[in-house]
Backbone as XML, in Angstrom:
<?xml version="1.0"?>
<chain id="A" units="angstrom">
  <residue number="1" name="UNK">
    <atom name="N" x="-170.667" y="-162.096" z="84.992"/>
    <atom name="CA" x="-170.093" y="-161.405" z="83.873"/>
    <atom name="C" x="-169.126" y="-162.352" z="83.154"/>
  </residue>
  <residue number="2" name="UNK">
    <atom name="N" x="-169.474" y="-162.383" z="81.954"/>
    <atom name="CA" x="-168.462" y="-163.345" z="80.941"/>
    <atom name="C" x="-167.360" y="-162.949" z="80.372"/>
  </residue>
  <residue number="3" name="UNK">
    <atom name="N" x="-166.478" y="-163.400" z="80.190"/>
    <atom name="CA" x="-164.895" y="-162.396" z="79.458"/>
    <atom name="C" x="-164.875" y="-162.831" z="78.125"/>
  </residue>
  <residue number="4" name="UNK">
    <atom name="N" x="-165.326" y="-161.889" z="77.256"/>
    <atom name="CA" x="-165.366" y="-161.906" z="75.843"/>
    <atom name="C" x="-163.801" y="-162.392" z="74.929"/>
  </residue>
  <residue number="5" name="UNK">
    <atom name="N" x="-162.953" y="-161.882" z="75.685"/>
    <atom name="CA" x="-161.397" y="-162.820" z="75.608"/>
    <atom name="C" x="-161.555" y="-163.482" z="75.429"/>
  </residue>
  <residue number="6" name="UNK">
    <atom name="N" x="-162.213" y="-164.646" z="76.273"/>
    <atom name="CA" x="-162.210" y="-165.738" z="76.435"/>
    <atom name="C" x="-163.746" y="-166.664" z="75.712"/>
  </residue>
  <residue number="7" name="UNK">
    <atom name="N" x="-164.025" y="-166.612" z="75.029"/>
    <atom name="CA" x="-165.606" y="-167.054" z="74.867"/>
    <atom name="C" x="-165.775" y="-168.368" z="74.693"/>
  </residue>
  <residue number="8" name="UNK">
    <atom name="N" x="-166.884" y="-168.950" z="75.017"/>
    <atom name="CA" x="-167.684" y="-170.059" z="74.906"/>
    <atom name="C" x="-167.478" y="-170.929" z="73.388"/>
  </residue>
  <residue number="9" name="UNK">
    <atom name="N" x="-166.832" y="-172.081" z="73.528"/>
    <atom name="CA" x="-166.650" y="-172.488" z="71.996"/>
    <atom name="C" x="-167.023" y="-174.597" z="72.281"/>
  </residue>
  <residue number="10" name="UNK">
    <atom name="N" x="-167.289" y="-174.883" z="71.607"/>
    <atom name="CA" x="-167.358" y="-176.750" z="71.648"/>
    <atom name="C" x="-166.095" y="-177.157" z="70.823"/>
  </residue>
  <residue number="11" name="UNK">
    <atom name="N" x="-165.840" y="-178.165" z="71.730"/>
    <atom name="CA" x="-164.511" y="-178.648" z="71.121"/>
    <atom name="C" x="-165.491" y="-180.291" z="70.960"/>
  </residue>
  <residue number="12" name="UNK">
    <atom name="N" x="-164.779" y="-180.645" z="69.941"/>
    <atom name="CA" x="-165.384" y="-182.146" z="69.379"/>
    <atom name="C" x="-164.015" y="-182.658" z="68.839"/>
  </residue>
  <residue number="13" name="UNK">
    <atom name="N" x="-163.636" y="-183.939" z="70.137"/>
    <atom name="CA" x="-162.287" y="-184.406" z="69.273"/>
    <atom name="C" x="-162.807" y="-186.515" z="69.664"/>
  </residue>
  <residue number="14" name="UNK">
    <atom name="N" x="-161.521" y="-186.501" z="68.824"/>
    <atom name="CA" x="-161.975" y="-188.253" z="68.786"/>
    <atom name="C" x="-160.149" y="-188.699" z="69.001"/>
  </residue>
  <residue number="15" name="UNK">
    <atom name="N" x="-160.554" y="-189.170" z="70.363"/>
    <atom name="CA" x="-159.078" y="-190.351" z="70.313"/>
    <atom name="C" x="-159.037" y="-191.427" z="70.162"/>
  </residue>
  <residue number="16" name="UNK">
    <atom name="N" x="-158.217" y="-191.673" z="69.582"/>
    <atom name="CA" x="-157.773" y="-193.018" z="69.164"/>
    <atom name="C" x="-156.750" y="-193.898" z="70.080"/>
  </residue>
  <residue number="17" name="UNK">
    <atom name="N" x="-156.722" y="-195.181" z="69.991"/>
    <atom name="CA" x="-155.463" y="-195.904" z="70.494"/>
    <atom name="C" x="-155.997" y="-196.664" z="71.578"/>
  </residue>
  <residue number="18" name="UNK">
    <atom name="N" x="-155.342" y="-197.323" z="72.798"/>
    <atom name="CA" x="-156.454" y="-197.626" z="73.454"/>
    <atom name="C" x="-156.698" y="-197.232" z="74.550"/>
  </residue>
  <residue number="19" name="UNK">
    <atom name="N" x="-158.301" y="-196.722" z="73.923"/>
    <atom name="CA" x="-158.777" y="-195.751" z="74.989"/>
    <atom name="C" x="-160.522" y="-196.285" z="75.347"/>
  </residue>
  <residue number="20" name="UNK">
    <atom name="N" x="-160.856" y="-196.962" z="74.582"/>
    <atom name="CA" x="-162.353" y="-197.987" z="75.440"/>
    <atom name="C" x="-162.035" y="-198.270" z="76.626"/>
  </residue>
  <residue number="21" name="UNK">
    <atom name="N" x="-163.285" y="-198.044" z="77.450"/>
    <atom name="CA" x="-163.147" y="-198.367" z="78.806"/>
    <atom name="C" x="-163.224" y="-197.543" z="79.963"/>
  </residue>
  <residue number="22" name="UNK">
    <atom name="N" x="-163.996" y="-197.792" z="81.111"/>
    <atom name="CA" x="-164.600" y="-197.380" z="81.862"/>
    <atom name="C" x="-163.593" y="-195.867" z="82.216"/>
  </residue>
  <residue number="23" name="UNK">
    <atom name="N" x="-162.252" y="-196.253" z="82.754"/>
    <atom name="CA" x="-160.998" y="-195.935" z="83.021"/>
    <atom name="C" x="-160.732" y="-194.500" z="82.727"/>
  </residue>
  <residue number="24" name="UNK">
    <atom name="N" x="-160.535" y="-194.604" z="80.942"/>
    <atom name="CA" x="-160.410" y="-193.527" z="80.076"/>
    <atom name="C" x="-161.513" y="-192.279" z="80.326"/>
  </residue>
  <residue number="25" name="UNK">
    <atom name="N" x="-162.633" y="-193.098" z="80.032"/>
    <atom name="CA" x="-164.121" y="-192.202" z="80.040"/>
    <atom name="C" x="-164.229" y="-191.817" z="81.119"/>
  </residue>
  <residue number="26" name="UNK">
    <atom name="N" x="-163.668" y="-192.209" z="82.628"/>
    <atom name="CA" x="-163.856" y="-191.414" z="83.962"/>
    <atom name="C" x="-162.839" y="-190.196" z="83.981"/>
  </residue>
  <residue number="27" name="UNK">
    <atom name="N" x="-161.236" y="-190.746" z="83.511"/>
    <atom name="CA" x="-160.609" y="-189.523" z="83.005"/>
    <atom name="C" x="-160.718" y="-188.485" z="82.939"/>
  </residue>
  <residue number="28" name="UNK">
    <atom name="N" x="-161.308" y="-188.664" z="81.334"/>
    <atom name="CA" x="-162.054" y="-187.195" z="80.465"/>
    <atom name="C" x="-162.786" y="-186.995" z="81.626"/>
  </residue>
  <residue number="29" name="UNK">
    <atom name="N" x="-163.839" y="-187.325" z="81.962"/>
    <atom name="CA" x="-165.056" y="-186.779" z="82.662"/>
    <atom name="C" x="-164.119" y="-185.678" z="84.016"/>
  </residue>
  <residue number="30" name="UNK">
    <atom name="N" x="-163.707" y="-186.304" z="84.325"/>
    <atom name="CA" x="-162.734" y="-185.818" z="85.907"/>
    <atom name="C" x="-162.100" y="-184.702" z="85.731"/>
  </residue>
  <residue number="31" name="UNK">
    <atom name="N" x="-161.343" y="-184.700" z="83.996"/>
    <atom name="CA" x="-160.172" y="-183.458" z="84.058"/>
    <atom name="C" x="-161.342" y="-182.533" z="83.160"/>
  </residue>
  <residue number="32" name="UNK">
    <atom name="N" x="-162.449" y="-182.680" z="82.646"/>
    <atom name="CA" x="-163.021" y="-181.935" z="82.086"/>
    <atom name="C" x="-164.144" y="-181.226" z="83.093"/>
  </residue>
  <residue number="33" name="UNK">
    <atom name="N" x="-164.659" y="-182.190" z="84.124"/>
    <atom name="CA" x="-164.880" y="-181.277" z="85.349"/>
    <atom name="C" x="-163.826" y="-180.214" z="86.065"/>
  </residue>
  <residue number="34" name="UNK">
    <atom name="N" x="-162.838" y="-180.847" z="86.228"/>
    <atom name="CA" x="-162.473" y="-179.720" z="86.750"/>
    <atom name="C" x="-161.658" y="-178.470" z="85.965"/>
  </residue>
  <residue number="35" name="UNK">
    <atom name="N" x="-162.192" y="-178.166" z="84.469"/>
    <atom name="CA" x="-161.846" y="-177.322" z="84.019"/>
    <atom name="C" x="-163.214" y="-176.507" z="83.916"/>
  </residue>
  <residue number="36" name="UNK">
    <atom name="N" x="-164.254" y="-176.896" z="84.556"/>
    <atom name="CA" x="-165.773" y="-176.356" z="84.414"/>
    <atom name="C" x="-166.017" y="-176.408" z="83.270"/>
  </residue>
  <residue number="37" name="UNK">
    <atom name="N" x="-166.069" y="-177.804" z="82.104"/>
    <atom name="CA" x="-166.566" y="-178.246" z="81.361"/>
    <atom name="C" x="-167.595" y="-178.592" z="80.801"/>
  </residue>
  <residue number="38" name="UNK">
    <atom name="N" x="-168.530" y="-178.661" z="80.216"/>
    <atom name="CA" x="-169.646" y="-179.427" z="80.262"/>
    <atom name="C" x="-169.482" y="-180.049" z="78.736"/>
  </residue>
  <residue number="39" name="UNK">
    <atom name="N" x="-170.274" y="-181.798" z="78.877"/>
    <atom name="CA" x="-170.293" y="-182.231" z="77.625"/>
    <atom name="C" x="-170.445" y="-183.907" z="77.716"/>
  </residue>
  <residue number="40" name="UNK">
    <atom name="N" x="-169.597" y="-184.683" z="76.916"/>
    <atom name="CA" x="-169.556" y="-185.972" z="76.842"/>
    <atom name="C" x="-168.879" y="-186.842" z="76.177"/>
  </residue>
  <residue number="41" name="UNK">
    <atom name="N" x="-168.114" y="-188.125" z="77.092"/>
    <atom name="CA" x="-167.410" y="-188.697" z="76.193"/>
    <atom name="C" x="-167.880" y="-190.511" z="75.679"/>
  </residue>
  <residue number="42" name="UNK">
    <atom name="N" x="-167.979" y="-190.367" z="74.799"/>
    <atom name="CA" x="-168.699" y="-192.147" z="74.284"/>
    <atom name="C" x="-167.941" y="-193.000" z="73.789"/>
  </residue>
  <residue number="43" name="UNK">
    <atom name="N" x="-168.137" y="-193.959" z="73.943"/>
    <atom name="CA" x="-166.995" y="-195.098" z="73.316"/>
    <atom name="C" x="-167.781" y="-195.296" z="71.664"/>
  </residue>
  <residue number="44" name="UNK">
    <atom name="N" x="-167.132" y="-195.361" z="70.600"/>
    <atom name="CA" x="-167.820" y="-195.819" z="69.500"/>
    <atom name="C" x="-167.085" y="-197.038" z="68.809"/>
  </residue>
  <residue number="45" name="UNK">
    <atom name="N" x="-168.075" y="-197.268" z="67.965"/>
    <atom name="CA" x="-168.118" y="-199.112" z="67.219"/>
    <atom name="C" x="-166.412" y="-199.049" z="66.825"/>
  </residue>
  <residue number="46" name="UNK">
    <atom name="N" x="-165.417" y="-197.714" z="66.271"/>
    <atom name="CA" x="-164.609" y="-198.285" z="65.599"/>
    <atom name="C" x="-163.309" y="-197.927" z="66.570"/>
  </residue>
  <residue number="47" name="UNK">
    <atom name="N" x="-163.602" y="-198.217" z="68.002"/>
    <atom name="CA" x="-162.691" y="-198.459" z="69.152"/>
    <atom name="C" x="-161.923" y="-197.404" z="69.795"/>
  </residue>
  <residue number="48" name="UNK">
    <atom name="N" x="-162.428" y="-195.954" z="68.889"/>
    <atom name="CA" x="-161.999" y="-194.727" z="69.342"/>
    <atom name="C" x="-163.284" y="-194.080" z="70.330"/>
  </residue>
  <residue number="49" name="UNK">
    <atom name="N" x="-162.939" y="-192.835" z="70.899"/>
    <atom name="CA" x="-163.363" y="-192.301" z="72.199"/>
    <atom name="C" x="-163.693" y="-190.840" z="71.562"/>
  </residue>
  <residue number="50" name="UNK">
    <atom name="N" x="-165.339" y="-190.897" z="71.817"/>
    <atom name="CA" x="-166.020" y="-189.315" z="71.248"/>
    <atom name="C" x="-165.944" y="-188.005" z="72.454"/>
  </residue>
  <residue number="51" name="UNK">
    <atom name="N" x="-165.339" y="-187.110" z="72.358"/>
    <atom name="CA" x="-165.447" y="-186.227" z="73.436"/>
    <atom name="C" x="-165.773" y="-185.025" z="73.071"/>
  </residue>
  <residue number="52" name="UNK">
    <atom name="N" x="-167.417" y="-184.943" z="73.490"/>
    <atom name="CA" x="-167.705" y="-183.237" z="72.980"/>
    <atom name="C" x="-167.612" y="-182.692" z="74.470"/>
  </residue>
  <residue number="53" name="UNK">
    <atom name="N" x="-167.414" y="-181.289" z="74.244"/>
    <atom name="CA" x="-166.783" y="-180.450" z="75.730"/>
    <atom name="C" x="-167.179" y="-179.135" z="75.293"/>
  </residue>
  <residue number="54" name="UNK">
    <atom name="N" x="-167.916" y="-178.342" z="75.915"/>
    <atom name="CA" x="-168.314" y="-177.013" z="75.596"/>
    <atom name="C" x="-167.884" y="-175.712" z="76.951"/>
  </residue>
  <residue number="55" name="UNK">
    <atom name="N" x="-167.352" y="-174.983" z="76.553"/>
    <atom name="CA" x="-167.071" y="-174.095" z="77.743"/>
    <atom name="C" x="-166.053" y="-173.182" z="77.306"/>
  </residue>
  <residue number="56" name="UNK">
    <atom name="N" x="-165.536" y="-172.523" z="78.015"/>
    <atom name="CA" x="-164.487" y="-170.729" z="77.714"/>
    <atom name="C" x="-163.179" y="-171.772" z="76.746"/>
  </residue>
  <residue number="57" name="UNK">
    <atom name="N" x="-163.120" y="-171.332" z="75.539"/>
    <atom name="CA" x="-161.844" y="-171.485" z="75.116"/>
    <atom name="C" x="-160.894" y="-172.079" z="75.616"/>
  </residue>
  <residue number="58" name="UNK">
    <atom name="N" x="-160.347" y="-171.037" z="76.464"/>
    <atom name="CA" x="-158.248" y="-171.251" z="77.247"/>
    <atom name="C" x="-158.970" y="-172.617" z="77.996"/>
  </residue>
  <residue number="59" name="UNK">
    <atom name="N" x="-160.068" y="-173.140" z="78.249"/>
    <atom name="CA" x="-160.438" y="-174.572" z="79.567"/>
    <atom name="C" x="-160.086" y="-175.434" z="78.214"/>
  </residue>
  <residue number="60" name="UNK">
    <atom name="N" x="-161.030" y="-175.440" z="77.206"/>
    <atom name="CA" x="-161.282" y="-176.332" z="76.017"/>
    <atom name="C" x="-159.908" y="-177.020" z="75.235"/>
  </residue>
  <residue number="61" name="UNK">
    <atom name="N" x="-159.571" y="-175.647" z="75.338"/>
    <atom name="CA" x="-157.229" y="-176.009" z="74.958"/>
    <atom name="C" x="-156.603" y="-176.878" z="75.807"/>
  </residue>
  <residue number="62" name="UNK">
    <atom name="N" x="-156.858" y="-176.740" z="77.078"/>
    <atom name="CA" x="-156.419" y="-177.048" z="78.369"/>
    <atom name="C" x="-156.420" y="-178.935" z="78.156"/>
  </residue>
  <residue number="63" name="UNK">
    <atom name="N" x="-158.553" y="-178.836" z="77.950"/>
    <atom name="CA" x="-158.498" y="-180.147" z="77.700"/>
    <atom name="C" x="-157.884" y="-180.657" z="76.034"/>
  </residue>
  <residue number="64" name="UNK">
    <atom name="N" x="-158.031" y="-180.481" z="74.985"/>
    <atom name="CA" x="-157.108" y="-180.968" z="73.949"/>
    <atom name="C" x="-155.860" y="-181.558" z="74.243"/>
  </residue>
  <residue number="65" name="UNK">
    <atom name="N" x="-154.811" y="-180.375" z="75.036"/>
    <atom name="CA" x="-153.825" y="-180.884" z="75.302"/>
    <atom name="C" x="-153.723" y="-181.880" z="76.294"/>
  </residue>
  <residue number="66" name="UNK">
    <atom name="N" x="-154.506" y="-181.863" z="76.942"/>
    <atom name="CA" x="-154.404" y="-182.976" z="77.822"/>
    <atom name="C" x="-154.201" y="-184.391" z="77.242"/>
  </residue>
  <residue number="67" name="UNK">
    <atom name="N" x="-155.283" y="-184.268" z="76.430"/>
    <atom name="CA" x="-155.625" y="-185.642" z="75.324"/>
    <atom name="C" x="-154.526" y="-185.631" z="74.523"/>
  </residue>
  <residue number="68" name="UNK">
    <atom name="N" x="-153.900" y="-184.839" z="73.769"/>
    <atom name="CA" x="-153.010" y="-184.928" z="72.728"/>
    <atom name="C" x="-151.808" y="-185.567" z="73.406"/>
  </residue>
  <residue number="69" name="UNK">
    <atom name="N" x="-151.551" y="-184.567" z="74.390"/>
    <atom name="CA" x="-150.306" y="-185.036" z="75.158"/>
    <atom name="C" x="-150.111" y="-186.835" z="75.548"/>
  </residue>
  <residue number="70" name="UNK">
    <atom name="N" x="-151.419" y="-187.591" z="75.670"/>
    <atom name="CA" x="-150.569" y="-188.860" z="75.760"/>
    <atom name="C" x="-150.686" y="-189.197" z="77.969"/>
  </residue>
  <residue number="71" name="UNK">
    <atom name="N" x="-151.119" y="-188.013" z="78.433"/>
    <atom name="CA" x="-151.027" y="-188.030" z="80.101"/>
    <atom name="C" x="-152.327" y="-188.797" z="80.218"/>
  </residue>
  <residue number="72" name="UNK">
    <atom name="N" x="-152.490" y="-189.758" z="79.627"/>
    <atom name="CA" x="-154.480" y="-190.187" z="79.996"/>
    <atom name="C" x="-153.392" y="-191.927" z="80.465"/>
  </residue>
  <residue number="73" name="UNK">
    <atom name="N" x="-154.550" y="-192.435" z="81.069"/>
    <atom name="CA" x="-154.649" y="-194.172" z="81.414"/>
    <atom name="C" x="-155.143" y="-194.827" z="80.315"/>
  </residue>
  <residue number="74" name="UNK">
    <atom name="N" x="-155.629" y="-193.907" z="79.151"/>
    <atom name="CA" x="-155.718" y="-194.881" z="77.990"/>
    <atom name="C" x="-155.255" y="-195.154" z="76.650"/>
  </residue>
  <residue number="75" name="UNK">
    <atom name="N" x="-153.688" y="-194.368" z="76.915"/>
    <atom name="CA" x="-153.056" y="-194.468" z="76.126"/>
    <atom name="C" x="-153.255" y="-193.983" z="74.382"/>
  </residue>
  <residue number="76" name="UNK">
    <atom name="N" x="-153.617" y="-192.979" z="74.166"/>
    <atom name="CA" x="-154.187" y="-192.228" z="73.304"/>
    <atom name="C" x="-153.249" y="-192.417" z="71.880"/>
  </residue>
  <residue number="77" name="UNK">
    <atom name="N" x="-153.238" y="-193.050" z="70.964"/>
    <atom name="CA" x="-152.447" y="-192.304" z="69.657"/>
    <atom name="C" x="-152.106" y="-191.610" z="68.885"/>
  </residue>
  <residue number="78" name="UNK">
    <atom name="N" x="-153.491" y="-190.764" z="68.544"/>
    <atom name="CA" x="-153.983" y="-189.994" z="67.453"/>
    <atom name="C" x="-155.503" y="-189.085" z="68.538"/>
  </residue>
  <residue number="79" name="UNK">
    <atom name="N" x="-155.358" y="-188.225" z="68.388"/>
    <atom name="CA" x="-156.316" y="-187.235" z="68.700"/>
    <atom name="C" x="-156.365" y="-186.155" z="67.292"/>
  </residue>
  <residue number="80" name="UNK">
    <atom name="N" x="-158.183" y="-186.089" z="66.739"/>
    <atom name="CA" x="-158.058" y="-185.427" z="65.905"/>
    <atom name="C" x="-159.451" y="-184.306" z="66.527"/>
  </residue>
  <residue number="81" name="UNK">
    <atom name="N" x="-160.045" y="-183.536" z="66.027"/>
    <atom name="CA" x="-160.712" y="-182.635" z="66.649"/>
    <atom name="C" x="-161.253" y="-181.362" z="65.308"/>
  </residue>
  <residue number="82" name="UNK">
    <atom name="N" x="-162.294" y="-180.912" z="66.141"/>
    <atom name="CA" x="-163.100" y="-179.633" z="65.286"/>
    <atom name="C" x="-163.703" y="-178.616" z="66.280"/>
  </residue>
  <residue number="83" name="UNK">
    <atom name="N" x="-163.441" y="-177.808" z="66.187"/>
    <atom name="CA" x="-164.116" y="-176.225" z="66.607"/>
    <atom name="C" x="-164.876" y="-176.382" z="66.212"/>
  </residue>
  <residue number="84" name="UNK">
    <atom name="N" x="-166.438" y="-175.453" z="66.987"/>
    <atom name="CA" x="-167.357" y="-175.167" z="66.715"/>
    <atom name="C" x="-168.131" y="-174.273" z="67.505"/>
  </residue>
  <residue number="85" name="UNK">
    <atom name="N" x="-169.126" y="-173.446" z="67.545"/>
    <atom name="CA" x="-170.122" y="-172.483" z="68.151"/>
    <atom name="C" x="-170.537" y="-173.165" z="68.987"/>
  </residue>
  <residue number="86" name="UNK">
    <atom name="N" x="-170.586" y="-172.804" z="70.644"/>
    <atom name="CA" x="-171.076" y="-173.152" z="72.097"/>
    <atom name="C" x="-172.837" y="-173.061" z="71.452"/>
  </residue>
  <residue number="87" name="UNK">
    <atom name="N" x="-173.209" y="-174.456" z="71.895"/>
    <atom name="CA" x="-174.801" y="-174.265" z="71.651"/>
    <atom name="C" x="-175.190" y="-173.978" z="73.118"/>
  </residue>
  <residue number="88" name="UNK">
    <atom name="N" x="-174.713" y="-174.532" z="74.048"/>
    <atom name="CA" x="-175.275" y="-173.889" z="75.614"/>
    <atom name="C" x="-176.191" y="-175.009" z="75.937"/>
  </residue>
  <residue number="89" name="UNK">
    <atom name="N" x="-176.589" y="-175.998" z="75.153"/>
    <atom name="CA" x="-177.338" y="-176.890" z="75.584"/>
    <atom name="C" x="-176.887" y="-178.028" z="76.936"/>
  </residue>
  <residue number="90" name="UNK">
    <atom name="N" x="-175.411" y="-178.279" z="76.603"/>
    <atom name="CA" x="-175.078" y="-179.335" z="77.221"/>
    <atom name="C" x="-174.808" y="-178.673" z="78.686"/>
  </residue>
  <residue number="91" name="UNK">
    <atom name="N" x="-175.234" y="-179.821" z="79.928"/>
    <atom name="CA" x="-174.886" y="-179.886" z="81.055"/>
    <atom name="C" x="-174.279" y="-180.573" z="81.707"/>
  </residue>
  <residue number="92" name="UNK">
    <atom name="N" x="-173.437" y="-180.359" z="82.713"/>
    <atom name="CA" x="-172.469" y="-181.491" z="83.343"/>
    <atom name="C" x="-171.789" y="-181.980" z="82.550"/>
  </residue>
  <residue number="93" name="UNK">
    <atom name="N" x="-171.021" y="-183.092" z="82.839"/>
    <atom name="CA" x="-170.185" y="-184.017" z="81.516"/>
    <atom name="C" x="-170.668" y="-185.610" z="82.219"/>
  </residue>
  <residue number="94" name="UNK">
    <atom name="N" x="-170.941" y="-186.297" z="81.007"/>
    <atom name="CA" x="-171.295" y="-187.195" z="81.327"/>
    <atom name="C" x="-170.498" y="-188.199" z="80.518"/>
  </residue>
  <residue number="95" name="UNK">
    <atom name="N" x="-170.540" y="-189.688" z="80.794"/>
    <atom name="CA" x="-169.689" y="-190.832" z="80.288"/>
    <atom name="C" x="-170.821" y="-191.306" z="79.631"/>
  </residue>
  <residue number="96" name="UNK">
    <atom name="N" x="-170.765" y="-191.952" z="78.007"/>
    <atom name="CA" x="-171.623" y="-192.710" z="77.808"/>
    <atom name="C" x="-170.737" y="-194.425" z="76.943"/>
  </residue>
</chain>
């Protein structure tokens, strides 16, 4: 049974600062498992860190702040981000 309170949403945020690297991307993966996350975080060409994350809301906040806050090993600057509708596709969280 699912708690409609709480519903299924994708969070898509991009940090900045320095955050390339194996390190960072095990991070995310680790604190977004254990919020029962599912999704993925990628390093891209312009040295920031892609993290899509799909799962109950209050987890999805949980992780934002995590990132915003600056508590990562990769030293984050700028975290910016977008809401969006849980497609249900993604499984596990994976590093790419």
């Amino acid at each position: 049974m699912t708690d409609d309170s709480d519903p299924a949403i994708r969070l898509t945020a991009w940090a900045s600062g320095r955050v390339q690297g194996v390190g960072f991307r095990f991070w995310v993966r680790t604190t977004a498992c254990r919020l029962g996350l599912h999704g993925s975080a990628t390093n891209l060409d312009d040295g920031s860190v892609k993290v899509v994350a799909e799962g109950r809301e209050s987890q999805c906040l949980k992780l934002l702040a995590a990132l915003d806050s600056g508590v990562t090993p990769g030293r984050v600057t700028r975290v910016t981000y977008r809401w969006s509708d849980a497609t249900g596709e993604l499984t596990g969280f994976v590093e790419r």
